[in-house]
C-alpha positions as CSV (number, residue, x, y, z in Angstrom):
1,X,3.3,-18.4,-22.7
2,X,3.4,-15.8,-20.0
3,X,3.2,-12.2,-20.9
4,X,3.2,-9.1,-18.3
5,X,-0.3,-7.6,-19.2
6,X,-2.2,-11.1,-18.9
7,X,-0.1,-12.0,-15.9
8,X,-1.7,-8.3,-14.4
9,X,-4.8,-9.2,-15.5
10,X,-5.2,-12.4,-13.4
11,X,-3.8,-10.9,-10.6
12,X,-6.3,-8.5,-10.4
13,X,-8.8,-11.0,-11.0
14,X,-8.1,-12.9,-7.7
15,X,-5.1,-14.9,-6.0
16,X,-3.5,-17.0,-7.7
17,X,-2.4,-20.6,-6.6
18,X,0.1,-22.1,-4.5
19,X,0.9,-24.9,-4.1
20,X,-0.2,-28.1,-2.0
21,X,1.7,-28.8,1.6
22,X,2.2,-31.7,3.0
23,X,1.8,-30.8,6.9
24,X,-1.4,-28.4,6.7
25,X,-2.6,-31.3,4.3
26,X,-1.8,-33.9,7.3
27,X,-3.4,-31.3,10.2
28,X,-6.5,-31.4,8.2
29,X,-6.8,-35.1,8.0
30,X,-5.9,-35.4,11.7
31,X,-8.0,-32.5,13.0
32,X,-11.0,-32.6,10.8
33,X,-11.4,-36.2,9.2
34,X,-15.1,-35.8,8.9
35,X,-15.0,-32.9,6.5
36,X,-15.6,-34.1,2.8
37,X,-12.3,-35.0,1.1
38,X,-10.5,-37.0,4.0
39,X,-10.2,-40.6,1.8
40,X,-8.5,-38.3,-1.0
41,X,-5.9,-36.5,1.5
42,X,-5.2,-39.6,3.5
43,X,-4.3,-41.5,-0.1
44,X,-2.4,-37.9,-1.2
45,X,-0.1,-38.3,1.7
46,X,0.3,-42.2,1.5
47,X,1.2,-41.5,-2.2
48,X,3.4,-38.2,-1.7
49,X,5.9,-40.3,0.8
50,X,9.4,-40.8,-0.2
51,X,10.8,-44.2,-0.4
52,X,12.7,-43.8,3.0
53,X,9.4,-43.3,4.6
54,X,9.5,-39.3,4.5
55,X,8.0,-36.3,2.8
56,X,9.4,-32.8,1.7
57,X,13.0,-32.1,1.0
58,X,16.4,-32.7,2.2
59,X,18.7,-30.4,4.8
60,X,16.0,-31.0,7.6
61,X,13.1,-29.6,5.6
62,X,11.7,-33.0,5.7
63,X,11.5,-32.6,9.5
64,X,8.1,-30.6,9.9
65,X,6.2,-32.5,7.0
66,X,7.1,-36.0,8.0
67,X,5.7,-35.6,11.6
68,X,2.6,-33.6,10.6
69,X,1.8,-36.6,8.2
70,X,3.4,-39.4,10.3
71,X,0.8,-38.3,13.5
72,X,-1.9,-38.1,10.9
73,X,-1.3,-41.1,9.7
74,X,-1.7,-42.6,14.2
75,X,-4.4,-41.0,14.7
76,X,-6.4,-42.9,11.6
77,X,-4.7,-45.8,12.5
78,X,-5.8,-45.6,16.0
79,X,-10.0,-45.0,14.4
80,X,-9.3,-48.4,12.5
81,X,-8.1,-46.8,8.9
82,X,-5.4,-50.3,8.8
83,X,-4.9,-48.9,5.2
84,X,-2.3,-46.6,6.8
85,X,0.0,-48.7,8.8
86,X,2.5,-49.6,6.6
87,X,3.0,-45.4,5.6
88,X,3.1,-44.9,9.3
89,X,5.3,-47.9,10.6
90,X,7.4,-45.7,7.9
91,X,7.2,-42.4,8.5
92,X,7.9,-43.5,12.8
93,X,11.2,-45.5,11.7
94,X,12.5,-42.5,9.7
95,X,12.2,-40.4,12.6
96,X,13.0,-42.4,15.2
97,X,16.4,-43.4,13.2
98,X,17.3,-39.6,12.8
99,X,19.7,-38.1,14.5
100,X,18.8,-35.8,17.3
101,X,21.8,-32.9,16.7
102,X,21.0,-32.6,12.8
103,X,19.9,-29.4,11.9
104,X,15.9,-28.1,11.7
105,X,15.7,-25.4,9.4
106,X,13.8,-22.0,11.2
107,X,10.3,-22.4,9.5
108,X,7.4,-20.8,10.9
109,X,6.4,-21.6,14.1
110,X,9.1,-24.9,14.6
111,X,9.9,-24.4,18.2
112,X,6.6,-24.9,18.6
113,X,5.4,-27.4,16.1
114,X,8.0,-29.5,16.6
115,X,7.4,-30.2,20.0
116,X,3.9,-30.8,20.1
117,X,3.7,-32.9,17.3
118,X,6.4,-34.8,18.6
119,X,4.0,-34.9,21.8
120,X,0.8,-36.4,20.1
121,X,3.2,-39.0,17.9
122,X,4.2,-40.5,21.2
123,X,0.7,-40.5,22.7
124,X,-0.3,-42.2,20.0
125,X,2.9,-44.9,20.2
126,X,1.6,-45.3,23.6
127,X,-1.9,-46.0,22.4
128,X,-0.6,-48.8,19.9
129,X,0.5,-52.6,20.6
130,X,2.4,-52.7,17.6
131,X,4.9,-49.9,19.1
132,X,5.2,-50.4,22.4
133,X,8.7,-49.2,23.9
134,X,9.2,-47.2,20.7
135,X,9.0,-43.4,21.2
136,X,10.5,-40.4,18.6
137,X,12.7,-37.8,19.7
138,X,13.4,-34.3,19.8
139,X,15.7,-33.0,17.9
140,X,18.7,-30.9,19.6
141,X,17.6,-27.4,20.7
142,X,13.9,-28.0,20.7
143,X,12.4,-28.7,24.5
144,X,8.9,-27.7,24.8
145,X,8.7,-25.1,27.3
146,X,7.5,-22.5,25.1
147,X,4.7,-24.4,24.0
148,X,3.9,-25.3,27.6
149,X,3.6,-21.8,28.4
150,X,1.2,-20.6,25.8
151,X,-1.0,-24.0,26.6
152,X,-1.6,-22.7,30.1
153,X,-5.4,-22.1,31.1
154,X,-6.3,-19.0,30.2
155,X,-3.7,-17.4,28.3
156,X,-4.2,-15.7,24.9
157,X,-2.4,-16.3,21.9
158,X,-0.4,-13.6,20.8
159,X,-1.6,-12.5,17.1
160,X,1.5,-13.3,15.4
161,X,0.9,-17.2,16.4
162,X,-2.5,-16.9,15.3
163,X,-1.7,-18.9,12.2
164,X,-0.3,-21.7,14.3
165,X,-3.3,-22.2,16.2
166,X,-3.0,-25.6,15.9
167,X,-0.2,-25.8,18.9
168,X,-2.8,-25.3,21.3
169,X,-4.4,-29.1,20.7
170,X,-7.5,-28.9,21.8
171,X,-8.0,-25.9,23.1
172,X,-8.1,-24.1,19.8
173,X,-11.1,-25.3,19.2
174,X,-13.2,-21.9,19.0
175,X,-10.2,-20.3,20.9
176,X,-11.2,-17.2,22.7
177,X,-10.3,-13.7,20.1
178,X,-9.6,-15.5,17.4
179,X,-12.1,-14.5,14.5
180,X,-11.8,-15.9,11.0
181,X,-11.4,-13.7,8.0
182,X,-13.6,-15.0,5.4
183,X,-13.6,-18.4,6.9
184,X,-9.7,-18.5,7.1
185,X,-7.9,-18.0,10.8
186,X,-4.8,-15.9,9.7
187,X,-4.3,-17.3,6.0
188,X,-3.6,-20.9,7.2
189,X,-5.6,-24.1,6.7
190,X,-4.2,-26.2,9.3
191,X,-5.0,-23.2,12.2
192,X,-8.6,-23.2,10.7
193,X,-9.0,-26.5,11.0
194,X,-8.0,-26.6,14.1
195,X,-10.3,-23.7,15.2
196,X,-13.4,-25.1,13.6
197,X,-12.8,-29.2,15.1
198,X,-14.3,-32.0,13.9
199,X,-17.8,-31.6,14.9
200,X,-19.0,-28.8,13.0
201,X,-21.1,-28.3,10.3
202,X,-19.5,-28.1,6.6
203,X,-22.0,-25.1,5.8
204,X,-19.8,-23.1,8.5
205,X,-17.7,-20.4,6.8
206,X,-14.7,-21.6,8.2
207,X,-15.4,-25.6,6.5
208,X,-16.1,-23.9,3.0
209,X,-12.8,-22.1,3.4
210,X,-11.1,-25.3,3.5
211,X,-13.3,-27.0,1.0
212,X,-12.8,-24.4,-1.3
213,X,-8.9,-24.5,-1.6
214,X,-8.7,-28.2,-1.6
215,X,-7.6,-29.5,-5.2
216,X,-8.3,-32.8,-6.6
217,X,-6.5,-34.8,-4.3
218,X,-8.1,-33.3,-0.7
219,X,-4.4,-31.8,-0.7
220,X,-4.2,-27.8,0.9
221,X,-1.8,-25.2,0.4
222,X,0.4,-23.9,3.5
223,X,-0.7,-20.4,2.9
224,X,-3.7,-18.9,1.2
225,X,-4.5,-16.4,0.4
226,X,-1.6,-14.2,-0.3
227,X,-3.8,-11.7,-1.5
228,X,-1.0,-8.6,-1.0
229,X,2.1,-10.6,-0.7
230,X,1.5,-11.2,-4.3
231,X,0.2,-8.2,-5.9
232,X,2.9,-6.2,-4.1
233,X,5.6,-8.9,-5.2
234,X,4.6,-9.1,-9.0
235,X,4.2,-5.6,-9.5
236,X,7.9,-5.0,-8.3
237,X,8.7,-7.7,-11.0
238,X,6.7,-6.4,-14.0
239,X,7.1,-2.8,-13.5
240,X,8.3,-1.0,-16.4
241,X,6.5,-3.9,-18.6
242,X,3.2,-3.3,-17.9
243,X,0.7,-0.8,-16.8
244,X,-0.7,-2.3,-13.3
245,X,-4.1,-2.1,-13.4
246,X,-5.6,0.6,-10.9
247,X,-7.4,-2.0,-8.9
248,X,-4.8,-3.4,-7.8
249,X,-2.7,-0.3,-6.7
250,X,-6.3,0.5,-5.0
251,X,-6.1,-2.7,-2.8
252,X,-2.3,-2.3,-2.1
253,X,-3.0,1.7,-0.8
254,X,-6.0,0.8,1.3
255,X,-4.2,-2.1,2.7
256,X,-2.0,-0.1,4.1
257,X,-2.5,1.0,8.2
258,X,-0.7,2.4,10.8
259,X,1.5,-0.5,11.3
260,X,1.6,-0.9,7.5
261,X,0.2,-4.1,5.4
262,X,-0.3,-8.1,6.1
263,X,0.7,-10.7,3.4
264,X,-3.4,-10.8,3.4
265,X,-6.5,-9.7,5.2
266,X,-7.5,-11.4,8.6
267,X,-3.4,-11.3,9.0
268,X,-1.4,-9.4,11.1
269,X,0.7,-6.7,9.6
270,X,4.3,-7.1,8.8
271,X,7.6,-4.8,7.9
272,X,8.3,-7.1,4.6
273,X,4.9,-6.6,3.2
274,X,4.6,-3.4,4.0
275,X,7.6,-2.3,2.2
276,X,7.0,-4.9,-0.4
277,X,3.5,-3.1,-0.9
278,X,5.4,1.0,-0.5
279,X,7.8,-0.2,-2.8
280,X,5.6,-1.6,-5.6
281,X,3.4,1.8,-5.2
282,X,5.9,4.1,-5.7
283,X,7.5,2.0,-8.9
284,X,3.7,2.5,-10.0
285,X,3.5,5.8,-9.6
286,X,2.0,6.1,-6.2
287,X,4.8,6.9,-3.2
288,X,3.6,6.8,0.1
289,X,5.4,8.1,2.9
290,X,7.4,4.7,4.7
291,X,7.3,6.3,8.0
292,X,4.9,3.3,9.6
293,X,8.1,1.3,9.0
294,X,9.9,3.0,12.0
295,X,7.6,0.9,14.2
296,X,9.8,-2.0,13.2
297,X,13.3,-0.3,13.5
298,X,15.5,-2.2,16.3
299,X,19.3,-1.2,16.6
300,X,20.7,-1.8,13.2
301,X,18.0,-3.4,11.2
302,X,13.8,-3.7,11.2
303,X,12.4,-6.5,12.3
304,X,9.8,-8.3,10.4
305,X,6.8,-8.3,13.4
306,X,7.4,-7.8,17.2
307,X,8.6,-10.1,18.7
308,X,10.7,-11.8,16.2
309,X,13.5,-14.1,17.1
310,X,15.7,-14.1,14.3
311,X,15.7,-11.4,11.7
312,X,15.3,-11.7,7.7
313,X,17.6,-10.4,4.9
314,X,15.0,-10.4,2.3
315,X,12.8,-7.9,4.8
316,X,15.6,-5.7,5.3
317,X,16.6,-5.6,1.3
318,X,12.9,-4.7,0.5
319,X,13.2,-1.8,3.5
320,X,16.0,-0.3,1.6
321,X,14.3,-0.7,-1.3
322,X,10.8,1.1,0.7
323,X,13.4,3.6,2.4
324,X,16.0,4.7,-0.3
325,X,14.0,7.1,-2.3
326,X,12.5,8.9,0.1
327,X,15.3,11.9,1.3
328,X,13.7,12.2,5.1
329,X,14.5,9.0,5.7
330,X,18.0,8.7,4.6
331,X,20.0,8.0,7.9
332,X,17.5,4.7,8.3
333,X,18.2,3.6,4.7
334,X,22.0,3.5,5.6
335,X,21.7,1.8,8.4
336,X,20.2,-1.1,6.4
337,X,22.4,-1.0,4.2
338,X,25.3,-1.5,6.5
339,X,23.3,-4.4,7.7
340,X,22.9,-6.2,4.9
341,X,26.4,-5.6,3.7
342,X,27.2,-7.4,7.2
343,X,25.2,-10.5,6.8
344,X,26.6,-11.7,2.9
345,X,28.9,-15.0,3.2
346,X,32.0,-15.2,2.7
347,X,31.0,-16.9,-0.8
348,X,29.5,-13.6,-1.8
349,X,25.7,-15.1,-1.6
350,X,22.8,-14.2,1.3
351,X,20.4,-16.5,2.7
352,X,17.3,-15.7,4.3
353,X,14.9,-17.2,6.4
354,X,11.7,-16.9,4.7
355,X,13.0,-18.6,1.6
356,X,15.3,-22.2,1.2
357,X,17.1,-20.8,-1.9
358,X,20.3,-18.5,-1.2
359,X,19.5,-17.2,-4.8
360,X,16.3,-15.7,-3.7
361,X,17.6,-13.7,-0.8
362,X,21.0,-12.8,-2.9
363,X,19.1,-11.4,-5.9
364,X,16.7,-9.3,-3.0
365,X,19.7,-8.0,-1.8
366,X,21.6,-7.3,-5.0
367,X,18.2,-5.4,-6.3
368,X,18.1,-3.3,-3.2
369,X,21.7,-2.9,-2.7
370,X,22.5,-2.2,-6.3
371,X,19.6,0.5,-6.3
372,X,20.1,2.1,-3.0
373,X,23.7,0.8,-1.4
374,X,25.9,3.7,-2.5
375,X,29.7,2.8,-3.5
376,X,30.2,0.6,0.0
377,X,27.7,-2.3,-2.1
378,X,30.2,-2.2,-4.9
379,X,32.4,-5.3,-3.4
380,X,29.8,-7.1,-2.4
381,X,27.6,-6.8,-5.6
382,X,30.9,-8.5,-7.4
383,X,30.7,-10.8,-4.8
384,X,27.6,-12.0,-5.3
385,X,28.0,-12.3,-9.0
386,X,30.8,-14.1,-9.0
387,X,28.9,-16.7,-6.8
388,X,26.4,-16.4,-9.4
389,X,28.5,-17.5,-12.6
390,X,30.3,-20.0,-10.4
391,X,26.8,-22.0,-9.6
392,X,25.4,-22.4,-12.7
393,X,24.6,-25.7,-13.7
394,X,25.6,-27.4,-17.4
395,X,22.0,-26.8,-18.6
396,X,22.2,-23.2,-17.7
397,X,19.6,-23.6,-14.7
398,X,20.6,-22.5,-11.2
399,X,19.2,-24.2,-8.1
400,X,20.1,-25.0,-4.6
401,X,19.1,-28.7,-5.3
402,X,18.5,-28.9,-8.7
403,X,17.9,-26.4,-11.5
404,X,14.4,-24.7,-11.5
405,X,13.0,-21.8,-12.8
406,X,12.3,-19.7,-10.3
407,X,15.9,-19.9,-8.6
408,X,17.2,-19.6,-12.5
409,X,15.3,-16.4,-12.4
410,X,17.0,-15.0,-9.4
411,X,20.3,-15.7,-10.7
412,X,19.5,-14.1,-14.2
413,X,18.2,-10.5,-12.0
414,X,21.3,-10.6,-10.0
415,X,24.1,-11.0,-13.2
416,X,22.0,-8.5,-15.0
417,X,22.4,-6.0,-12.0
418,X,25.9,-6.6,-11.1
419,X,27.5,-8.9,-13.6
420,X,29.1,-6.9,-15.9
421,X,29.3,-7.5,-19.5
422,X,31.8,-10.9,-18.7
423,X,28.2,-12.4,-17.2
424,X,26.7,-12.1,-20.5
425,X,27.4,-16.0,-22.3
426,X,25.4,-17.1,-18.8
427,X,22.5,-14.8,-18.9
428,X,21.8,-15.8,-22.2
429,X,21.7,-19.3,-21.6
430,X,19.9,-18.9,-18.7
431,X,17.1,-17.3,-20.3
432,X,17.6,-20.1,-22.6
433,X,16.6,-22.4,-20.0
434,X,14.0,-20.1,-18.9
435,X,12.2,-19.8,-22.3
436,X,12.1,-23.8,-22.6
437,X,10.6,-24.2,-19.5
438,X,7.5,-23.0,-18.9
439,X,5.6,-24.8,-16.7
440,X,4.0,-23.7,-13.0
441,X,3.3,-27.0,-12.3
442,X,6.5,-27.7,-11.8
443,X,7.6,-24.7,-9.8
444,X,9.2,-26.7,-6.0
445,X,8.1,-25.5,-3.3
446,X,10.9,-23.4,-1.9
447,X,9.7,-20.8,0.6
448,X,9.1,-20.7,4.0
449,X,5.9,-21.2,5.8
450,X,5.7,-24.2,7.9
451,X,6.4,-26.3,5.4
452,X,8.0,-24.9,1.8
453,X,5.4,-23.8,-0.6
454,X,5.7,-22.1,-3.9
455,X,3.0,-18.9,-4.7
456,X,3.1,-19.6,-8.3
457,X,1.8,-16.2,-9.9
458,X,4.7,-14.4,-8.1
459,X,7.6,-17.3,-8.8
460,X,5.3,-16.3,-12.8
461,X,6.6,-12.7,-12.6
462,X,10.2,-13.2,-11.6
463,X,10.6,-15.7,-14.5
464,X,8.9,-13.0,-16.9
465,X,11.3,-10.1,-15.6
466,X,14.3,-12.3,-15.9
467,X,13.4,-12.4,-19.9
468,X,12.0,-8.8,-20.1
């Protein structure tokens, strides 16, 4: 069982896992098939495919995963790996049978991944007897003309797409600028691998990153490491349970710069972590001023890093949270707050884009909101509970598609804000359900990256502050 102190402990010990993806698990065995590992992740993917000849999960989040392992699976077949052909004859009829208008949820980097891997599916069709006249798709919205703008000779990669190197096809190889951290380019296996190509040696820093993170099946994670994403994010959920210990407050402080922290070194830095990381300091006893957030301030909300095309609840609710207790920063903190209070649904829940589960982003906002909002949040804070009680499921689990513990979790934080004392019959048995299941292993992969993943230690502390 989970307790506060050990779960500190191990956080302060190193990241923790997350879990195995499906399309950086894919880019590796298409862009590096030489490094040690390949036979495991090419049966990993053959064995991880759903019976209509997908992976990952429904309401288009199967989208991204089933053409990163669906191209994979081409490109062995075209080196004479037959062992494949029936996995990919599967994964091209479930994509060339979808329709074009349904929707593609806004993962990272899909305008662009989409389109190219779309790109090298067909070359590969093209290549192949077997599929001649068949060609896949893109889906409504997506045309390429992004992606052939940042593939023109010569032009740099902004740093935000660093950890989608991987769009650039061959030219990432080496790509001018681009210097790992520790092996990893920008936290992400599938832009390391395609930075290192298929030549090198495994001795390379860059090869030992990815041989490093590989578990027993050759599978990767989307993301790794999270090194401040996580401590920031579990010391928010344990505080008050724990003392953290100093060395991790020590990271968090020096990690933060002029433009505030990254999710991890070697990343860029971004307004969510940064207040993530201002906001777990100061509920440990060491405020820092916020004001490198202002670099991020657009009309009415902050923006997560320049450039971004949509904007995220979540970020904004953990800005309030960064912004609320500090009194020279008061008029920015309302603004937020008005924000927020402007994106709920009409069902009383939020949903944001860094995360598949409305519970996630609701129970951000409720936290923030509840904390922070003033009397204005007081509709929408018995909004969002009565959403709450009205979702949970007969076992007394909550879950966007079925009940798990970290959305369970969520759900818990939020009736326990705003719920009132009529919530209580469904907290309990949601902590019911939270005490008889205990098991990481079994945490789904719910947030965004390319592809979901879950970043278990942190999914570990929210289920641990829902029972504290």
């Amino acid at each position: 069982m989970d307790d506060a102190s050990t779960l500190l402990a191990q956080v302060a010990a190193g990241p923790g896992p997350v879990s195995p993806a499906v399309y950086d698990t894919a880019r590796l065995a298409s862009l590096v098939p030489g490094l040690p590992g390949h036979e495991r992740r090419i049966s990993y993917l053959m064995r991880s495919q759903s019976a209509d000849g997908s992976w990952g999960e429904a309401d288009g989040y199967a989208v991204v995963p089933t053409l990163s392992a669906t191209e994979a699976l081409l490109a062995r077949l075209r080196s004479g790996e037959d062992r494949v052909a029936g996995a990919a004859a599967a994964g091209v009829r479930w994509l060339a049978a979808r329709p074009a208008g349904a929707p593609v949820p806004d993962t990272i980097a899909v305008e662009l991944i989409v389109p190219a891997l779309v790109r090298d599916i067909n070359d590969h069709l093209a290549a192949l007897p077997a599929y001649e006249g068949t060609r896949v798709g893109l889906p409504r919205g997506f045309d390429g003309a992004a992606l052939e703008v940042l593939r023109q000779p010569g032009r740099s990669l902004p740093s935000k797409l660093w950890a989608s190197l991987e769009i650039l096809g061959p030219a990432a190889r080496r790509a001018h600028g681009i210097t790992p951290a520790d092996g990893a380019v920008a936290g992400s296996p599938a832009a390391t691998a395609a930075w290192l190509g298929d030549e090198a040696s495994a001795e390379e820093p860059a090869a030992q990153y990815l041989l490093r993170i590989q578990d027993s099946d050759g599978a990767v994670p989307g993301v790794t490491p999270i090194t401040f994403f996580e401590r920031a994010w579990v010391l928010a959920s344990l505080a008050g349970q724990a003392t953290a210990p100093s060395a991790i407050l020590d990271s968090l402080e020096r990690a933060l710069g002029e433009h505030g922290a990254p999710a991890a070194p070697g990343i860029p830095p971004d307004a969510d972590d940064t207040a993530a990381v201002l906001h777990a300091l100061a509920l440990h006893g060491r405020p820092r001023s916020p004001g490198c957030l202002l670099s991020y301030q657009a009309d009415s909300y902050f923006k997560c890093f320049p450039g971004e095309r949509n904007p995220s609840i979540s970020t904004n609710a953990h800005v309030l949270e960064a912004l609320g207790g500090h009194p020279g920063f008061t008029s920015e903190a309302a603004m937020v707050a008005r924000w927020l209070l402007g994106q709920q649904d009409a069902d009383g829940s939020w949903l944001d884009k860094w995360h598949a589960s409305p519970y996630y982003a609701t129970a951000c906002c409720v936290l923030a909101l509840a904390a922070r909002g003033g009397p204005a949040a007081r509709p929408a804070l018995k909004s969002a509970a009565a959403w709450v009680l009205a979702t949970q499921r007969r076992d007394g689990s909550w879950g966007r598609w079925r009940g798990t513990i970290e959305e369970t979790a969520y759900a818990v934080q939020v009736l326990r804000t705003a719920g009132g004392q009529h919530s209580a019959e469904a907290v309990a048995r949601g902590q019911e359900y939270l005490r008889e299941h205990d098991d990481p292993a079994k945490y789904p992969p719910l947030w965004h990256a390319k592809d979901l993943y879950a970043p278990v230690t942190v999914i570990r502390a929210a289920r641990l502050a829902a029972l504290a």
